[in-house]
C-alpha positions in Angstrom: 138.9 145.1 238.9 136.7 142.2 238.6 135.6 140.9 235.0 132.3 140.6 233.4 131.0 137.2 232.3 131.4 136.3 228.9 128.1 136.1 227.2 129.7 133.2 225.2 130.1 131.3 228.3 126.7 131.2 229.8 123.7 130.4 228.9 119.9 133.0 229.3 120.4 134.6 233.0 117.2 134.6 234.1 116.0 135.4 237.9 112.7 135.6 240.0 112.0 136.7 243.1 108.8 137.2 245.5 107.4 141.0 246.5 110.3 140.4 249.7 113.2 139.8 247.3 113.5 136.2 248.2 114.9 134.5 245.0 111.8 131.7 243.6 113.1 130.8 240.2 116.1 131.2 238.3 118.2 130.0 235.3 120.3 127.0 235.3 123.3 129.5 233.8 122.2 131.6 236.7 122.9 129.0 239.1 126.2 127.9 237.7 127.2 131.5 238.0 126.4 132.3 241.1 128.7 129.2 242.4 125.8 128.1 244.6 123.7 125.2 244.2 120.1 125.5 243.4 119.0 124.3 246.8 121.4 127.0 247.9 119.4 130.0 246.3 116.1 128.5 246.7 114.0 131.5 249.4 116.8 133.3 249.9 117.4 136.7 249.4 118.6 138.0 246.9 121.2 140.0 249.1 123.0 136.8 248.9 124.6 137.5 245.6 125.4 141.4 246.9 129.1 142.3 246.5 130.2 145.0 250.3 131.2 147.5 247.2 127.8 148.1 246.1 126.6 151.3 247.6 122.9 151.7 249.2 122.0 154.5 246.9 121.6 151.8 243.9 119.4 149.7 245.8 117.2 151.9 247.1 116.8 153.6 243.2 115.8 149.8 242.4 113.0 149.3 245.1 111.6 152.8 244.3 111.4 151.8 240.5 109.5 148.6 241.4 107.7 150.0 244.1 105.9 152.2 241.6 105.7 149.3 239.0 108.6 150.5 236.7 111.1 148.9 235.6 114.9 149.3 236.6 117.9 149.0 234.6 121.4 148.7 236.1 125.0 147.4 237.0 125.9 145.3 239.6 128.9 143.7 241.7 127.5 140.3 242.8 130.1 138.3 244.9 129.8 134.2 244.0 129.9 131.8 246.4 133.9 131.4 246.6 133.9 135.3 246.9 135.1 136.1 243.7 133.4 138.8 242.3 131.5 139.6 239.0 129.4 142.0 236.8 125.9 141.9 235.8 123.5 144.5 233.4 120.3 143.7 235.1 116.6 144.8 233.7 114.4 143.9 236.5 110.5 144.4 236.0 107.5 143.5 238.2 105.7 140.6 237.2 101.8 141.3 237.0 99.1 138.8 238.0 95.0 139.2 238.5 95.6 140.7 242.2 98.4 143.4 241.0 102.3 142.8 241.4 103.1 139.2 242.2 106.7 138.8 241.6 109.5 140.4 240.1 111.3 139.1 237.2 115.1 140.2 236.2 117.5 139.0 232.8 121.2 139.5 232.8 123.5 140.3 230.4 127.4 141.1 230.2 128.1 144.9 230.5 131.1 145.7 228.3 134.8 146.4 230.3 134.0 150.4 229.9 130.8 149.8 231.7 132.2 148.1 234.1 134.8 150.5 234.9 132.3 153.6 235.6 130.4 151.9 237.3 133.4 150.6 239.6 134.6 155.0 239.8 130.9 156.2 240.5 130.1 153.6 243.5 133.0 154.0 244.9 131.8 157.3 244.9 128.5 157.0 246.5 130.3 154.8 248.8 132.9 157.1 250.2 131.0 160.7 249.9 128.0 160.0 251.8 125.9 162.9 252.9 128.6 165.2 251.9 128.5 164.3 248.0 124.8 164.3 248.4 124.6 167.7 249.4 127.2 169.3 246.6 125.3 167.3 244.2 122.1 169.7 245.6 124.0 172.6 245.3 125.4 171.8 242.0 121.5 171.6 240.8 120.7 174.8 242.0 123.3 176.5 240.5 122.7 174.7 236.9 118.8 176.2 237.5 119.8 179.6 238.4 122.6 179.9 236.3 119.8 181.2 233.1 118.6 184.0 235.2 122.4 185.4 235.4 121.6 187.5 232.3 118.4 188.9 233.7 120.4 189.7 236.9 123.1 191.5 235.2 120.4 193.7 233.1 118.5 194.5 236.6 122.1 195.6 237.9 122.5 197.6 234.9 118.8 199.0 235.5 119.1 200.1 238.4 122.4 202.2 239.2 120.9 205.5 239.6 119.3 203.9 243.4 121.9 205.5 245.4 121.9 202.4 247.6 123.9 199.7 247.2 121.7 197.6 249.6 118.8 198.6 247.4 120.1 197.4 244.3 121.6 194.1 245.8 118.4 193.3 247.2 116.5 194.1 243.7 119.0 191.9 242.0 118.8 189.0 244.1 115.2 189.2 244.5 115.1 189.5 240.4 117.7 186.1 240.7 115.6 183.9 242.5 112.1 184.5 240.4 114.0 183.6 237.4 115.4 180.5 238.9 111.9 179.2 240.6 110.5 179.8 237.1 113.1 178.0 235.3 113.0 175.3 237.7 109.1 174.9 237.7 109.6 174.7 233.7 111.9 172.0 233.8 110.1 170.3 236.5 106.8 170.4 234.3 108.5 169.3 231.5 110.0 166.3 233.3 106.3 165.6 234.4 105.0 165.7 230.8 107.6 163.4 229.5 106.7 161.3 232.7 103.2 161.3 231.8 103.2 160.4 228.2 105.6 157.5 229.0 104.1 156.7 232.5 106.0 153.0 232.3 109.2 154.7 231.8 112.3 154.1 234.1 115.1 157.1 234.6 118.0 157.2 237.2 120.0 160.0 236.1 123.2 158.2 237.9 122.6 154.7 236.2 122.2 156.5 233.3 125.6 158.0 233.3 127.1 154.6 233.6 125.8 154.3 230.5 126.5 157.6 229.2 130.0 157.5 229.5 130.9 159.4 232.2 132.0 159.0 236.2 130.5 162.2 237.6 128.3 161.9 240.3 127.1 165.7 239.9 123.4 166.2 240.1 121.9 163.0 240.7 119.0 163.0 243.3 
């Protein structure tokens, strides 16, 4: 398990790169941690700094955020120059200028041991599941969104046993399952889109957030 850097041992970490990712600015305590030399990081991309372990999923969560000029806020495995390997908390933001988005701008901080360790369970994770994990975490969401239409399903059941066929009342009772779930799903979906719209600025990853959160599930991310 590689270590986080002590906040006591560095100075502000501070990065810039251009709309391509190619690092233009950074810290001197950036630099130094890094184990390259300035002239080193200079136009290069930032995928210099990227540790094998960190899965694709994160990345493309980050470039979506900044795509649509939000912020992102995250852990990750950088790999220093010698190939040791650290932790960062990163909240990257675009950088705004007269023609739009001109650069974006990230600070580091040290994420605490606990951090570091879910963060370490849930990439390996997204590393090793693929498009099987992906697809249980799908299911998992449609059963969370149907499970509140159970009850109705059960009192449609209960309605209906004088239809002397059983095909009858299946098909009643699933038919009466899935218009409950599409309407609990289009109220959650609304509701999302309210919050969305009041905050319209606002960043949320519901798998960085469990990092976070304390917790290592990767169940219903999307």
């Amino acid at each position: 398990m590689s270590a986080s850097p002590s906040s006591s041992d560095h100075g502000v970490l501070i990065c810039r790169t251009d709309l391509q990712g190619r690092i233009t600015h950074s810290s001197e305590a950036f630099i130094k941690l890094s184990g390259y030399t300035s002239k080193e990081l200079l136009q290069q991309s930032s995928s210099l700094l990227k540790h094998p372990d960190m899965p694709a999923y994160i990345f493309i969560s980050l470039w979506n955020a900044l795509q649509q000029r939000k912020p992102w806020m995250g852990l990750l495995k950088n790999r220093r120059k010698d190939g040791s390997t650290y932790w960062l908390n990163v909240y990257i933001k675009p950088v705004f200028g007269d023609d739009g988005v001109q650069a974006y701008g990230a600070v580091y901080s040290s994420p605490s041991q606990a951090q570091c360790v879910r963060a370490e369970k849930i990439y390996a994770r997204l590393k090793s599941g693929g498009g099987v994990l992906q697809w249980s975490c799908q299911i998992h969401r449609l059963v969370g969104v149907a499970l509140p239409s159970l009850p109705f399903g059960l009192l449609l059941s209960a309605g209906l046993w004088q239809l002397n066929s059983h095909i009858a009342q299946s098909a009643f009772i699933v038919a009466g399952s899935l218009v409950m779930a599409g309407i609990q799903e289009w109220r959650q979906t609304r509701a999302v889109k309210q919050v969305f719209a009041a905050h319209p600025k606002a960043f949320a990853d519901r798998l960085t957030a469990k990092i976070y959160g304390g917790t290592t599930s990767t169940r219903g991310y999307r």
